[in-house]
N, C-alpha and C positions, 0 to 999 in steps of 0.2 A: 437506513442501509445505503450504503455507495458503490459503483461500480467503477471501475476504471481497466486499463490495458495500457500495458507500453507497447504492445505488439495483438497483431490478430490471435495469436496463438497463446498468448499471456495475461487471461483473465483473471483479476482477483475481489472477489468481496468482500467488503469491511466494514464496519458498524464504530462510530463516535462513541467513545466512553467517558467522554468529559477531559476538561483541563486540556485539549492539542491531542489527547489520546485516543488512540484506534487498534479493533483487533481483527485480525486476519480472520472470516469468516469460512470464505470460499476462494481456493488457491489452485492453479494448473499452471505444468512447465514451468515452474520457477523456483525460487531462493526463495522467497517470503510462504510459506507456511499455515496452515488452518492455526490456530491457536497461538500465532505472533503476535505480540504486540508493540508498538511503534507512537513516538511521535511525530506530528506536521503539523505547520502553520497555513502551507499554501498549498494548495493543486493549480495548475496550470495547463491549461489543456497544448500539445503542442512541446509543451517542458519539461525535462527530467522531474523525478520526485526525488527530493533531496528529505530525507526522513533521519529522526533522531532513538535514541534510546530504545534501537531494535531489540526485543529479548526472544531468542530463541531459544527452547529446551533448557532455559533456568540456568543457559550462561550470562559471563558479564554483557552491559547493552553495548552495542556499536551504533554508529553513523553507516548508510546503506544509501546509496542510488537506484533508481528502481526507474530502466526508461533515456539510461545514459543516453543510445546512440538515437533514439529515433521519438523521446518525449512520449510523452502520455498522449494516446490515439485516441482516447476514450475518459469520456469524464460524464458521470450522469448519478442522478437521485431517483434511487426505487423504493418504491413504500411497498414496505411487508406488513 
């Protein structure tokens, strides 16, 4: 399990599913969603997330920025 934040107010949990793939575990105040799924290659602490093959609610996937104006604030490994 992963944590991250582009902002203090913009916590989301996510869990690796293999192959760049990740699903939106735990979401507040934002656009990405419990039950999103998404590609990434990098996290960058400091950096926008630049994510691929966003699918929400069984639409087609999009490219998503997540953390444009102020980067990911937060970047950390939590074992459940």
């Amino acid at each position: 399990m992963w944590f991250f934040s582009p902002a203090p107010n913009k916590p989301y949990m996510f869990r690796y599913l293999g192959n760049r793939t990740f699903i939106v575990e735990e979401s507040s105040n934002s656009k990405l969603k419990t039950g999103d799924t998404f590609a990434c290659s990098l996290f960058v602490l400091g950096e926008p997330l630049y994510i691929d093959n966003l699918i929400q609610n069984g639409r087609p996937p999009v490219a998503f920025v997540v953390g444009s104006k102020s980067g990911l604030t937060l970047l950390e490994h939590i074992q459940r």
